[in-house]
C-alpha positions, 0 to 999 in steps of 0.5 A: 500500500502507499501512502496517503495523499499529503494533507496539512494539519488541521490543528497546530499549537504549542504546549510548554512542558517546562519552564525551559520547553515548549512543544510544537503540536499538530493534529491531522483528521477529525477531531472526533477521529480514533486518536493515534500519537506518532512518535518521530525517531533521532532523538532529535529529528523531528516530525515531517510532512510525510509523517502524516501520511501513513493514516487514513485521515478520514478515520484517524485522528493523529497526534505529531509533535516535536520532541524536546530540542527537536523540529519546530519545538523550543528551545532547539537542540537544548539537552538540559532537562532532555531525557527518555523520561521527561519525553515520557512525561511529555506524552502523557501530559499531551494525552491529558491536554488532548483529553484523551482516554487511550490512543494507539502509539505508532514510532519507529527507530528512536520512536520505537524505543520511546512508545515502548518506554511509554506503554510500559509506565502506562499501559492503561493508556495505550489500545495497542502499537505500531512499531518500526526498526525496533531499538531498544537503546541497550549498550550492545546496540550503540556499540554496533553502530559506534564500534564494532557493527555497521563498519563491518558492513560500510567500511568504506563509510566508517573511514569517512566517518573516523576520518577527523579524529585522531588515533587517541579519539577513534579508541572511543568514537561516540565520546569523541563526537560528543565533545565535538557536537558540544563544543563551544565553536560552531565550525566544529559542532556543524562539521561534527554533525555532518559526518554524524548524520551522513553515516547514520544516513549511510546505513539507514537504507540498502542504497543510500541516498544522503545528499548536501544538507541545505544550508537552512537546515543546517542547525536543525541537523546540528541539532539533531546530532547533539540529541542523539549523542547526549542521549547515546553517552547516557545510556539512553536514560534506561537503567538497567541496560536491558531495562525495555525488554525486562519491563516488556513484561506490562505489554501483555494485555497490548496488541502489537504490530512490529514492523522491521526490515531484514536488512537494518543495519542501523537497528539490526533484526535481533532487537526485534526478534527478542522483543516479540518472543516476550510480547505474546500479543505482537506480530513481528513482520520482517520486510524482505529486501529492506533497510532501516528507513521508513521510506523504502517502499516494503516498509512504507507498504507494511506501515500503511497495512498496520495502520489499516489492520488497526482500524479494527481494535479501536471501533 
């Protein structure tokens, strides 16, 4: 199935979540629509127009917002009071500005690991989950991205990569880039940021499609990698490290629909494969001849399938 036809939010507003951030919100469908909240990946990268794009706007009422520091929500790219758990406090505190009983959750990547922190706190609040390119933020993971892992695949990629650092730096890539994206000089945080995303874009997808970065786009790029790495040096705020596929134990009652390709390289299949085998309600559908990315036509065609199926839990 394809996506659904580009549609412009019929509701937008901004919601202070602290007295440091303030959300921005935008809702598609009616507003007596069966509600579902997407949840954009990174951390950091904010929603998109084509987010919007995987529900039936005629039956759907699809809640999109931008993460702390991320998108169009303010202030951009701060870390401070910027954890999983204050996002997960976001999410319910959004549910209960919406009044809200229950919603379907739907997030793929980083999203994934935010809607499973966030049914597992409150899983009276959730009818059921769509999730994408499962991770699950444990060390193992970030250290196939940014150790041992992905450069097996992209070698190539990982060279470019490491290439600013120097011999004492590449002993510890992620800490490297973390000094790097917060330091106080801008020319490095914008090239730090460049490479970051170039080789996460590298192997998001079988055939990588990474082009120049618009020069508007640039501090929303720069944003983007500093949440990611803050988040990433911090163990993703999860403690302990196994702490989603432990706590996977408070979906049982919830209804699932895990979405991942064979070939992700950014999220590798084995995430997913052990979520499922503890959520006794999800269905696991592994998408043949696909990476990482959203929107690569297998996984697009699987999400819009899930979003129909879903159709029938919540009448």
């Amino acid at each position: 199935m394809s996506l659904f036809p580009e549609l412009d939010p019929q509701r937008v507003f901004r919601l202070p979540v602290s007295q440091l951030h303030t959300l921005h919100v935008e809702e598609v469908g009616p507003a007596d629509g069966a509600p579902i909240l997407f949840l954009h990946g990174g951390p950091g990268a904010g929603i998109s127009t084509m987010h919007r794009r995987f529900f039936d706007p005629s039956f759907w009422r699809v809640i999109l917002f931008d993460q702390r520091g991320s998108g169009k929500s303010t202030p951009l790219g701060e870390l401070r009071e910027n954890t999983t758990w204050d996002l997960v406090d976001d999410i319910e505190r959004l549910r209960k500005h919406l009044g809200i009983e229950k919603w379907v959750v739907f997030g793929g990547s980083w999203g994934s690991t935010l809607a499973l922190a966030y049914a597992e706190k409150f899983p009276e609040r959730v009818q059921g989950l769509i999730l994408r390119g499962i991770f699950l933020a444990r060390r193992s993971e970030i250290a196939w991205t940014f150790d041992d892992g992905a450069r097996r695949i992209y070698p190539d990629g990982w060279d470019e990569f490491i290439a600013p650092l120097s011999a004492r730096e590449r002993g510890d890539v992620l800490h490297a880039y973390h000094r790097k994206l917060t330091s106080d000089d801008h020319a490095v945080r914008r090239a730090a940021a460049i490479g970051w995303n170039k080789w996460e874009e590298q192997a998001s997808k079988l055939v990588a499609s990474a082009g120049e970065i618009p020069e508007d786009e640039i501090e929303r790029e720069i944003a983007l990698a500093q949440i990611e790495a803050h988040y990433f040096v911090n163990d993703s705020f999860l403690l302990p490290d196994n702490q989603l596929l432990r706590d996977a134990v408070n979906l049982q009652a919830i209804p699932g629909i895990i979405i991942h390709g064979r070939y992700d390289i950014v999220c590798p299949l084995t995430s997913a494969w052990e979520l499922a085998h503890v959520w006794k309600k999800a269905r696991l559908e592994v998408v043949p001849g696909c990476g990482h990315a959203a929107d690569e036509p297998g996984i697009t065609d699987a999400l819009v399938r899930a979003t129909e199926e879903f159709k029938a839990h919540v009448r």
